[in-house]
C-alpha positions in Angstrom: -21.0 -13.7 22.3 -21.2 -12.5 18.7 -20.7 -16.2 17.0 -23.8 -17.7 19.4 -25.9 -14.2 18.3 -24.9 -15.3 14.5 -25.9 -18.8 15.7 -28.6 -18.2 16.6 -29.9 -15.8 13.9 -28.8 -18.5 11.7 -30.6 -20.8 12.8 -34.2 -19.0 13.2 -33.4 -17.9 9.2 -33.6 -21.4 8.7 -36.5 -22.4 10.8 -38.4 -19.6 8.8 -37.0 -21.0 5.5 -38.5 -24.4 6.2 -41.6 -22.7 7.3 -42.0 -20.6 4.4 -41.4 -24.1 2.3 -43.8 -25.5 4.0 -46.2 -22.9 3.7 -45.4 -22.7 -0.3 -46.1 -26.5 -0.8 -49.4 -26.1 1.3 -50.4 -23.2 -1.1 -50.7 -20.4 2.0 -49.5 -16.8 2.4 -46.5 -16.4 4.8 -45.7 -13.1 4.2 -46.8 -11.5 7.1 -44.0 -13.8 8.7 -41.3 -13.2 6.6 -42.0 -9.6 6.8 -41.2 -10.2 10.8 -37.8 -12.2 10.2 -36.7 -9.2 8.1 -37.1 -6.8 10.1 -35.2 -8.0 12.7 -32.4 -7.5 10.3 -28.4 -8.1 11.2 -26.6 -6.4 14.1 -23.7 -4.8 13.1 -20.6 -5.3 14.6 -17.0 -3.5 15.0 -14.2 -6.3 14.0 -11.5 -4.4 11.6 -12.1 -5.1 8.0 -9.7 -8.6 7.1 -6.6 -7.4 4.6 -7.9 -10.1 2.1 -6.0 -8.4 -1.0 -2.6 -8.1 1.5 -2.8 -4.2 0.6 -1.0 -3.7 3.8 2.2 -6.1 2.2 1.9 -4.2 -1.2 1.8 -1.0 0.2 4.9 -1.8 2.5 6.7 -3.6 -0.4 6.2 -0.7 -2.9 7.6 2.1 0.7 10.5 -0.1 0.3 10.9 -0.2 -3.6 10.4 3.7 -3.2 13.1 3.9 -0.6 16.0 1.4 -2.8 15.0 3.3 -6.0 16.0 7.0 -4.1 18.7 5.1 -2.4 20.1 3.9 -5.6 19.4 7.3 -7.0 21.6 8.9 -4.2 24.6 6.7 -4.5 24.8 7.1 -8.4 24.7 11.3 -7.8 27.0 11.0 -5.9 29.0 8.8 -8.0 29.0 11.4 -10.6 29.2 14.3 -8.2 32.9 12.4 -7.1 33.9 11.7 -11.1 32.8 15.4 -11.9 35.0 16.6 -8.8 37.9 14.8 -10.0 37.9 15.8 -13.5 37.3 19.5 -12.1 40.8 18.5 -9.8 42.4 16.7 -13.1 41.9 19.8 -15.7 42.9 21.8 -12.7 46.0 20.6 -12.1 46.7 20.3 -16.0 45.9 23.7 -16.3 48.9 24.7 -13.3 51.2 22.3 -15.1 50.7 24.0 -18.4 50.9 27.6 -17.0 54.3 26.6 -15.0 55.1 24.9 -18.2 54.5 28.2 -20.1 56.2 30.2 -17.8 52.9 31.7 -16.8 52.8 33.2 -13.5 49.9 33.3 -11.5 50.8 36.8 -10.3 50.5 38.1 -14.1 46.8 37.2 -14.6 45.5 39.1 -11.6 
């Protein structure tokens, strides 16, 4: 229904283009005519706006760069978080090794 309204509009744009030419070439006023075409004016209608610039793609695209980059971000914390655990466990257990070493007991330092 919309495309034969467009049609149709179309069309009587064009019919009062051809008029006005003619109307120019015969040196007379048709002003009082165009004035009528243009107010008629466009209907306006409701279709969703067309994602011409793929907005909708980038914007996904750049969720899912957002999600590997935190991702990433995780997994190298807690890379570190497991090195940093096992160095803690490491100097722990060289610190043991030296007290028993030693002769330290653990019972003296409390």
């Amino acid at each position: 229904r919309y495309l034969r309204e467009t049609l149709q509009r179309t069309r009587d744009q064009l019919d009062a283009e051809k008029r006005l030419n003619t109307a120019i070439k015969q040196r007379k006023t048709f002003h009082l005519e165009e004035h009528a075409v243009q107010s008629q004016g466009w209907s306006k209608h409701r279709c969703p706006p067309e994602d011409i610039h793929g907005r909708a793609d980038a914007k996904l695209r750049n969720q899912k760069e957002k999600l590997k980059r935190r991702n990433y971000e995780i997994e190298t914390l807690k890379s570190q978080l497991d090195s940093k655990e096992q160095q803690l466990c490491d100097t722990t257990t060289r610190l043991a090794n030296l007290e028993s070493s030693l002769g330290f007991d653990n019972r003296e330092l409390e």
